[in-house]
Structure formats: C-alpha cells, structure tokens
N, C-alpha and C positions, 0 to 999 in steps of 0.2 A: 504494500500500500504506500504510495507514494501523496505526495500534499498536493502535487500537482493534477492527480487525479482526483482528489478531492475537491479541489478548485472545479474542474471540469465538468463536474453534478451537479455543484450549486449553483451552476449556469442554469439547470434548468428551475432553479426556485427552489431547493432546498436546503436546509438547516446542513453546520457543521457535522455537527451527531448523524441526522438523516445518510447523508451524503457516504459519509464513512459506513454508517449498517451496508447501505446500498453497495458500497463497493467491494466488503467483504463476501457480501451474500453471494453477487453476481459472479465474485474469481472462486472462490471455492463451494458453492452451490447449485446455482442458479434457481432454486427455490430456499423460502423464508415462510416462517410464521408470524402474528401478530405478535406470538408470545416471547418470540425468538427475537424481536426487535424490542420488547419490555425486561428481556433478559441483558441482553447488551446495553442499555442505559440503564439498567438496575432500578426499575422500576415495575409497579405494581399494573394491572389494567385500567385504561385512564385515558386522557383527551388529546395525548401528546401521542399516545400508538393510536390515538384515531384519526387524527390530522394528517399523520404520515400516510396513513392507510390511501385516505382520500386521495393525499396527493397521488400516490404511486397510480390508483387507480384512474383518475381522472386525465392524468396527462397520456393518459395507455402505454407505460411503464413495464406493467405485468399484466396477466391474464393470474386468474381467480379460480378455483373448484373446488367442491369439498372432497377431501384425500378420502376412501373408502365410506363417504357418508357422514365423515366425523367432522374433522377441525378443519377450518379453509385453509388452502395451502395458495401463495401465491410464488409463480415464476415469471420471473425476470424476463421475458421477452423480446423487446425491444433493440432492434437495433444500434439507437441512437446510446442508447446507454453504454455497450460496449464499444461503438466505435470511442465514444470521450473517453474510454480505458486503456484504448488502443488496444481490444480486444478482436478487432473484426471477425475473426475466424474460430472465435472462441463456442464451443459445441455445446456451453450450457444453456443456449438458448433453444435448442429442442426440444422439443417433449418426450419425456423418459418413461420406462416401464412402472408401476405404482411400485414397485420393488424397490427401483432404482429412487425414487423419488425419496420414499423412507431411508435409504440408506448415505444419501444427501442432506437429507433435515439432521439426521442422526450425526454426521461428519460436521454439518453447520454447531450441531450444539456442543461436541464436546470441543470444535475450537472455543466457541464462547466460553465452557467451562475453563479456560486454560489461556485468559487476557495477557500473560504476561511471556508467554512465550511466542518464538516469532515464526508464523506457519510461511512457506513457501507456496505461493500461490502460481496455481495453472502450468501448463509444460516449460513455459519457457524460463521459468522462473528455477525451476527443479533442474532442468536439463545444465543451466550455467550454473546453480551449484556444482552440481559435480561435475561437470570439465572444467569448469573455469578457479573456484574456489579449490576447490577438492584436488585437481587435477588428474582427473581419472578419466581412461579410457572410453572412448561413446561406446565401445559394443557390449559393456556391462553395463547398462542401464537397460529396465525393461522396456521393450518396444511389441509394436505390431503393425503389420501392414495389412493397408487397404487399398480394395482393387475400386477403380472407376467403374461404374455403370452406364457410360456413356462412353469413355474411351479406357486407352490397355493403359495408362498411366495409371501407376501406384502411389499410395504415401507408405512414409515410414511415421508413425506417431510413438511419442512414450511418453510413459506413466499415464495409459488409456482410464484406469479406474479412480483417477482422479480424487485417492484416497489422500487424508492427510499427510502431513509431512512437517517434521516442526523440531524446530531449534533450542536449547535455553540459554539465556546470558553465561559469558563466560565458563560453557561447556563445549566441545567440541564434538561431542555425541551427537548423531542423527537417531532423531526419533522416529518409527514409521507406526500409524496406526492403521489397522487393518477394523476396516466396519463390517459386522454380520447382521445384517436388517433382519435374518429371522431366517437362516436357511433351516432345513433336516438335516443337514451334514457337514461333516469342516473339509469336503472338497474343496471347498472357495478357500479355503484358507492355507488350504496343501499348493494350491496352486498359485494363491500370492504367494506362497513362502520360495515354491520354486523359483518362480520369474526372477522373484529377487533374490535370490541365490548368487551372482553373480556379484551384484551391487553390494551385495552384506559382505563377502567375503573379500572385495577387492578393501572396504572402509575398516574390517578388522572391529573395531568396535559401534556396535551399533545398540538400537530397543525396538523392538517391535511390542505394542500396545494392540490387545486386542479387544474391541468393544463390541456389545451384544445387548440383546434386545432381554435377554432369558441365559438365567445362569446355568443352564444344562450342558453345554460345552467346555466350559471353566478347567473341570479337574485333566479331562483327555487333551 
C-alpha cells in the first residue's frame, strides 16, 4: 500500500480511512464485508460503515449479493478503481466460485487480524520479493500456465491462489498462510505444500500458518 494510491481513491470522494479499507480489500481480496470495514477502523455497526457503504454502492464501485443467503458480500468490480492502483490486469475483479469467495473474506480477515504486520500484496509484489529482495531464482517460485482461448499464446502466472503472504518488523522470516474455506480433505493443502516446496527450501527458514473454518484438520 503505497500513499500514492491512496491519494488516487480519494479522487473519487473518499475519506483517508475509506480509501485505504478500499485498497487493501481490492489487492488482497476483491471482496469485503460491512463488518470487515467496522473491523479495520475498530468500530462497532454505525453511520460511518453506512456512509461508506452508500458510497461504494452509489458510484458503482462494487456489485452487492447475499453470500449463500446470509451476510451481503460486496466485490470490488470496477475498473476505475484498479486502474488508480495500477492494477489493470489484476483478476480480482471477476466473479469467483462461493468457495472461493469465502476463502477470500477469510484471507481479508485474518490480514485484518494481524494490522501490524506487512502483507505482500498481489503477484507483482511477491514475485520482486523474492528475486529482487531475497534474490532467489524465478523457477522456485510457484507458477502456472495458461493457455489462450482465442489464440496458442500462453501466460506464465504465480502465486495463482493469491493466499496471504506477510512479513514482521525486524524478522527476516516469510510467513505463508494457507486458507481452508471448508474442504473434506487436506488435498488442498498437500498441494500448496508441494508447489511450494521449492520456494521453502530455496528460503531455508520459513512459517507456514494454517487457517480453517473447523478444527477437525488441526491435529493431522
């Protein structure tokens, strides 16, 4: 999160605070709660998360649903908002599976639980850590490629699952958190562990964090 970006959203009419939820949400989510915006200025349900609401809504910001019936989920939608990130290309403005979607709210809340550490936000951010800071090889970092539907052009992308990633002052430790929205199994989890297999090993010391929705995978 840069101050410059922050500047860039209160182009369009919003608050310091606003400005800054908004740009966390959009680089490591692209969906948010109400509650999730009363959580990050540490406050209670009130006129300040309704104002914001309005805003977002009214200037067609986000699009709006209720997440399985329950709580309204909103996603960041909007163009204009990533391009003032210099996000243009950034993928969390598609509409995700209800899975995926929980397991984004779920990554949104434990960054919030954890204000004081500094999360690496979106590819390009993670990718120059570690070649640039780190100085580490590109072919240890996980990737995946994708094929065109329209022509034989591929990409190369990484760190597709756009899980957390997060730093603490004066530690040199990488933290990786691994989100389980609610699988039946720790395939998901066998298989981050592989991908990054390469990346843990080249860093030597690392943490892997793993979050879950239901204590039943803990002890295995």
């Amino acid at each position: 999160m840069t101050e410059e970006s922050i500047r860039q959203l209160q182009h369009f009419g919003y608050t310091e605070d606003e400005a800054r939820f908004l740009n966390l949400a959009a680089l490591h989510s692209g969906y948010f709660t109400c509650r999730q915006f009363n959580t990050y200025l540490g406050l209670e349900r009130g006129g300040t998360s309704q104002r914001f609401i309005e805003k977002v809504v009214v200037r067609k910001h986000v699009r709006f649903e209720r997440y399985q019936g329950q709580e309204i989920v909103y996603h960041i939608r909007c163009l204009g908002i990533y391009n003032r990130l210099g996000q243009r290309d950034n993928r969390n403005r598609r509409e995700k599976a209800p899975f995926t979607v929980k397991r984004r709210l779920m990554g949104l809340d434990f960054i919030l639980a954890h204000p004081s550490c500094r999360f690496l936000a979106g590819e390009v951010e993670k990718v120059e850590h570690f070649l640039v800071q780190r100085q580490l090889d590109i072919g240890v970092l996980p990737r995946r490629h994708f094929q065109s539907h329209t022509t034989e052009q591929s990409a190369e992308r990484f760190f597709v699952d756009k899980l957390p990633i997060f730093l603490e002052a004066d530690s040199p430790l990488v933290h990786f958190v691994y989100v389980d929205e609610g699988a039946q199994s720790l395939e998901g989890f066998k298989t981050f562990l592989r991908q990054h297999q390469p990346l843990f090993n080249a860093l030597g010391g690392f943490e892997v964090v793993y979050v879950a929705a239901e204590r039943q995978w803990f002890t295995k």
